[in-house]
C-alpha positions, -999 to +999 in steps of 0.1 A: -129+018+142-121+048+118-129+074+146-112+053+168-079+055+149-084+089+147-087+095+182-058+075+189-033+093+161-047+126+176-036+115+216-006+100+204+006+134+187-002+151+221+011+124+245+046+124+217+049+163+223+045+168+184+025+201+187-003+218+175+009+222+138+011+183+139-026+178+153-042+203+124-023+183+098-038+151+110-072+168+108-064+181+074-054+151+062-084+128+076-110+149+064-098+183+042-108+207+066-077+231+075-075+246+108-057+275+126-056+275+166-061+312+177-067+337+207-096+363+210-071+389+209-067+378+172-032+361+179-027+331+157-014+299+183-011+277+153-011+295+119-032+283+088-019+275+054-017+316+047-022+348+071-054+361+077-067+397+065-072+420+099-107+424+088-114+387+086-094+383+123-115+409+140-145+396+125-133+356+139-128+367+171-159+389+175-183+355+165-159+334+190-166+362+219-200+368+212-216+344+189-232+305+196-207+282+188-203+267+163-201+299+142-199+303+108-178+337+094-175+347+056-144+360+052-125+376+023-116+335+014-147+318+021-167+306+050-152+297+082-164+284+113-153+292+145-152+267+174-143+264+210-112+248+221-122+227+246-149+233+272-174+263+264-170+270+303-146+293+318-128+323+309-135+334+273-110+360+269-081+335+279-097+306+259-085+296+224-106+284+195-104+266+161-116+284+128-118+259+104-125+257+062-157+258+051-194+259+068-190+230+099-232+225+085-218+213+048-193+193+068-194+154+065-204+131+095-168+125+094-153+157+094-178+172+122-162+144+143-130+146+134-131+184+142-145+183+173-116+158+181-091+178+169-109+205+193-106+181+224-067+174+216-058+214+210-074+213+245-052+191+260-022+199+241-027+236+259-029+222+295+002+200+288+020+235+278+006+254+305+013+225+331+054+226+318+053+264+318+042+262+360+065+237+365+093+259+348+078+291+368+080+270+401+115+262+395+128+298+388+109+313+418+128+341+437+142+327+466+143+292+457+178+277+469+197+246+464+203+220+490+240+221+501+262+199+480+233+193+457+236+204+422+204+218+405+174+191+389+177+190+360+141+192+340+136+180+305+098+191+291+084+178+257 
């Protein structure tokens, strides 16, 4: 029933249009694990509570590009581990991951599962974003005209 609720606050926050920072302080506040969202270029989607060290960002990204997942990184602050995004399939040099505190092995029953939802909703919170961004694209095509007399749609995305 716990994971349930979980699940359900997590969806909600997606389905709501709250964002990622709202989904990692779910997370955080379930089970005290903090999480960034980032890119294997090193970009940080969804920042952490302070910036990471270059060192520590080339090091995250080399175990998400290279390493099994789950990965565990010590960094400058501590242990982190690094883990997929959503599926492990596909493109890994478009993908995004989660690096979250602490060694995911230490990690309670609880917070292993609340992590890997948290991993399932940064998934879908991306393919709502990149779904608005085609529909925005689609719209501003070259050579896209109005109907005569019509006055544009107008689109509202959350």
């Amino acid at each position: 029933a716990v994971a349930r609720d979980r699940q359900r606050r997590l969806l909600s926050a997606v389905a709501e249009g709250q964002g990622l920072k709202a989904l990692l302080r779910i997370a955080a506040a379930e089970v005290g694990v903090h999480c960034r969202v980032m890119t294997p270029s090193g970009r940080e989607v969804a920042a952490g509570r302070a910036p990471l060290p270059a060192g520590d960002l080339d090091a995250l990204t080399r175990a998400f590009l290279l390493d099994p997942l789950p990965a565990v990184v010590t960094t400058s602050g501590g242990n982190l581990t690094v883990l997929p995004a959503g599926s492990r399939f596909g493109v890994q040099v478009s993908a995004w991951f989660l690096v979250g505190t602490g060694d995911h092995r230490t990690w309670s029953e609880d917070a292993r599962s609340t992590v890997d939802d948290l991993a399932s909703a940064v998934a879908l919170e991306r393919s709502r974003l990149e779904d608005g961004r085609r529909v925005e694209r689609r719209f501003r095509a070259p050579g896209r005209t109005r109907r005569r007399g019509k006055q544009p749609t107008k689109l509202v995305l959350g």
